[in-house]
C-alpha positions in Angstrom: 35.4 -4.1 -12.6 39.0 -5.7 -12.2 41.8 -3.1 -12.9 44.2 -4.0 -15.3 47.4 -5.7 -14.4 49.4 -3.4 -16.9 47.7 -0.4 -14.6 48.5 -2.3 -11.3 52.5 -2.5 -12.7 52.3 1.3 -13.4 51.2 2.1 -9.9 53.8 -0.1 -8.3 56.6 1.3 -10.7 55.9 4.6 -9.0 55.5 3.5 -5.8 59.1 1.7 -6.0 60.4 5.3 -7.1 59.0 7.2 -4.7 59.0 5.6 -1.1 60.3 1.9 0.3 57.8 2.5 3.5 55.4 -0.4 3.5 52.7 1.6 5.3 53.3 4.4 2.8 53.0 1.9 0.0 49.4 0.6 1.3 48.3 4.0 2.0 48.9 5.0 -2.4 47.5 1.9 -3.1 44.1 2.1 -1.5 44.2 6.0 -2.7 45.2 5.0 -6.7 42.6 2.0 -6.7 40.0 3.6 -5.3 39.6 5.9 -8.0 39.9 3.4 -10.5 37.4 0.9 -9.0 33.5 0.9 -10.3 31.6 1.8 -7.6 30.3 -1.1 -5.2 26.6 -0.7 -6.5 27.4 -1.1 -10.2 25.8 -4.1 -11.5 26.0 -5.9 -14.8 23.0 -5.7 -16.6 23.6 -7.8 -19.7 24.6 -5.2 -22.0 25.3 -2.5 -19.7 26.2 -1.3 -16.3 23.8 -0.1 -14.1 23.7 1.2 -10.1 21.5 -1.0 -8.5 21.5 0.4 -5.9 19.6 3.6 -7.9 16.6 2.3 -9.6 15.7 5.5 -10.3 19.1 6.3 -12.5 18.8 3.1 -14.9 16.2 2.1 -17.4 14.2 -1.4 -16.4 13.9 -3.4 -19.4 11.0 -6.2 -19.4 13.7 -8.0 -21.8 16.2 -7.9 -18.5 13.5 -9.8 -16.6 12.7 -12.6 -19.2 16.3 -12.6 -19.9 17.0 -13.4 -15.9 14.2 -15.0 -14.0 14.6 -18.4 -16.0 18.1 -18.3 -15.3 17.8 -18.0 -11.5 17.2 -20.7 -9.2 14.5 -20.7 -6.8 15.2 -22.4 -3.3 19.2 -21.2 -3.5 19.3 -24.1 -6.0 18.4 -26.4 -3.6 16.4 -28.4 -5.2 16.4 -31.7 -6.8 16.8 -30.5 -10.2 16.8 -27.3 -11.9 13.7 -25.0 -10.7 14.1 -21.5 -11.7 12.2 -18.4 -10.9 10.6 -18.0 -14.1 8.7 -21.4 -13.6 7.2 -20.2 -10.1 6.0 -16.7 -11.6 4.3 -19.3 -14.1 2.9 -21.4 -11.6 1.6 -18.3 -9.6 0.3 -16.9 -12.3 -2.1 -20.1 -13.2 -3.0 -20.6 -9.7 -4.5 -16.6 -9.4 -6.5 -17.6 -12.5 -7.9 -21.0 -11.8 -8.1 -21.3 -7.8 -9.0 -17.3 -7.4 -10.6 -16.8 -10.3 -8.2 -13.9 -11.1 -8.4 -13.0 -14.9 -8.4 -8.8 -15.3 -4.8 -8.9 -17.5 -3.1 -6.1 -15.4 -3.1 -8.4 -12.4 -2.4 -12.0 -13.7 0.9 -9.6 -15.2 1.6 -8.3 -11.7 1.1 -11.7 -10.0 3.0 -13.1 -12.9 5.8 -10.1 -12.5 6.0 -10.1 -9.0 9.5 -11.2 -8.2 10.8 -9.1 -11.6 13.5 -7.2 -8.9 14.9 -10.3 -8.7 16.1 -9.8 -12.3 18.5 -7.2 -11.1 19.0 -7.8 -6.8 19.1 -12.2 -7.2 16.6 -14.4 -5.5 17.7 -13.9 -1.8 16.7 -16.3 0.2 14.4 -14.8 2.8 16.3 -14.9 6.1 18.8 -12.8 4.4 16.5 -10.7 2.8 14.9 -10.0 6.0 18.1 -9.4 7.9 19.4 -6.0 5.2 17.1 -2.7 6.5 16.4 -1.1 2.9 16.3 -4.5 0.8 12.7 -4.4 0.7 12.5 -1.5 0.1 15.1 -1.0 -2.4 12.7 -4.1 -4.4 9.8 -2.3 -4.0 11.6 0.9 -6.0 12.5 -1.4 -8.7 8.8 -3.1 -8.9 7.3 0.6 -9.5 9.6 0.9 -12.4 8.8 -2.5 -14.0 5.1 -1.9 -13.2 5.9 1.4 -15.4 7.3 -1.0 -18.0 4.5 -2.5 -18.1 2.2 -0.5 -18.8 0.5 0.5 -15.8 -1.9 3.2 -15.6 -3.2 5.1 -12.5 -6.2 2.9 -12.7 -4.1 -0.8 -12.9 -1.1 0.8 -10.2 -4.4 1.2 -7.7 -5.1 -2.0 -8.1 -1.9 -3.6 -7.9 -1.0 -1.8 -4.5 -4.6 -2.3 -3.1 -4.0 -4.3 0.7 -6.4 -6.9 -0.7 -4.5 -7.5 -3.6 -0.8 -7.4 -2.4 -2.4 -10.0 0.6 -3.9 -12.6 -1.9 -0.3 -12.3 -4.1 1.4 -13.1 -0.7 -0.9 -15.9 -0.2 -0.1 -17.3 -3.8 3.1 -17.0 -3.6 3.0 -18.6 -0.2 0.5 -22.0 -1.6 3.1 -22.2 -4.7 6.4 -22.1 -1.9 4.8 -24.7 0.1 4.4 -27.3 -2.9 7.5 -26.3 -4.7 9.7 -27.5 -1.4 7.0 -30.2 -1.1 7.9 -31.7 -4.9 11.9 -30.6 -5.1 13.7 -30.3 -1.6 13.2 -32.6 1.1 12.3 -29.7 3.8 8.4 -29.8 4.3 8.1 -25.8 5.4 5.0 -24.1 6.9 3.6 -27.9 7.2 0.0 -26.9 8.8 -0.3 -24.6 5.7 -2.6 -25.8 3.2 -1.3 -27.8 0.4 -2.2 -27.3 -3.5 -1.8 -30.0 -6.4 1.8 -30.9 -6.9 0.6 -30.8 -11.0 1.2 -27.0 -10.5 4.8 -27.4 -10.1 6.4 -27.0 -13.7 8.5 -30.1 -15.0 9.8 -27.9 -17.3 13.7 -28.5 -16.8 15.0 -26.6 -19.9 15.6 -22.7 -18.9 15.3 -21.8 -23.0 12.2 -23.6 -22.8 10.9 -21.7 -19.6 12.0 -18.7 -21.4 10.1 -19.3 -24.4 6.8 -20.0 -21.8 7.2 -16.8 -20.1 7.8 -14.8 -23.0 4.6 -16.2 -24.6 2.6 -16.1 -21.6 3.8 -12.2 -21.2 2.9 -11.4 -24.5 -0.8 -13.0 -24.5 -1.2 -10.9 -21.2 0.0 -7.6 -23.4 -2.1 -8.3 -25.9 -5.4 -8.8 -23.6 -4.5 -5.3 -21.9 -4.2 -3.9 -24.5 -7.4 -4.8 -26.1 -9.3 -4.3 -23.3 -7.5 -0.5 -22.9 -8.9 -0.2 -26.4 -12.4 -1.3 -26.0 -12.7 1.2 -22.7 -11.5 4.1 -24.9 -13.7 3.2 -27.9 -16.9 3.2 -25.1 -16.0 6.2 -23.7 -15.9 7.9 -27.2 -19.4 6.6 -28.3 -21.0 7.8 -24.4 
């Protein structure tokens, strides 16, 4: 967080009455700021401040995500009008139900979830991402905490972090890249890849209107879990 001015005057005051070395000067400086400075990790979290950097020390709030992900740009903001992230977990989510056939609520939420991190770390575009040791990492610490959020149970985190699963979300997220660039930059990436409808790309240019989809999606998903949670537990009780 910026220090004050009326603090910075205060230091230099002190500094003027103790010492008219410039090297001496520098030296307070860094030592006075430092300890007034948030440390580099901090992050603003709407309401609060959290350490990013320590997933394990901060809550992750489902609200954070919806809050975020329509706000975000995908492609850098790159694109020939306003795309966010919120609309491609939509469109991922839609194509694991109608082109895999994917409809068990735990996963459509983690195929519709997967890029939640982003919430908290940005969307960074990928030779970046790739270039920081520990980024991937750092995401995948946050994802186990949003999978918590959730409602993940031992049964649904299996699931989730089965190879065959984590492959075919790769491979969604990879068909729903390919015809996002396709429809709203003028870069054709990964052209021998194969292409899907450009009607999955949301038109959807209002990020309160995205919002308002991925809240209700997110809350029809809930519900289904839910329900089927309670249907399991109700069979086990009559066996």
């Amino acid at each position: 967080m910026p220090v004050p001015l009326s603090v910075l005057k205060q230091l230099n005051d002190r500094l003027l009455n103790s010492t008219t070395n410039t090297e001496k000067r520098i030296t307070f400086y860094r030592k006075e700021l430092s300890k007034l400075a948030s440390p580099t990790s901090n992050y603003i979290a709407y309401n609060r401040e959290i350490d990013v950097l320590n997933p394990e020390g901060f809550k992750v709030d489902i609200a954070d995500v919806i809050r975020a992900l329509p706000k975000i740009n995908r492609f850098n903001g790159q694109t020939n009008r306003p795309y966010s992230v919120a609309s491609h977990s939509l469109m991922c989510e839609k194509i694991a139900f109608e082109l895999f056939g994917l409809s068990e609520p735990h996963l459509s939420l983690a195929v519709m979830f997967h890029d939640a991190s982003e919430a908290y770390v940005g969307d960074i575009v990928r030779p970046i991402k790739s270039s920081f040791q520990g980024f991937s990492a750092l995401e995948a610490r946050i994802m186990k905490k949003v999978y918590y959020e959730l409602g993940f149970k031992e049964n649904e985190l299996k699931d989730v972090y089965n190879k065959n699963f984590v492959e075919l979300v790769e491979e969604i997220d990879t068909l729903a890249a390919c015809v996002e660039a396709d429809v709203l930059t003028k870069v054709r990436i990964l052209p021998h890849y194969k292409r899907i409808s450009e009607s999955y790309v949301d038109k959807t240019k209002n990020y309160k209107a995205v919002a308002s989809n991925f809240l209700k999606r997110y809350v029809e998903l809930t519900i289904k879990l839910a329900d089927l949670k309670r249907r399991k537990h109700e069979n086990r009780n009559v066996a």
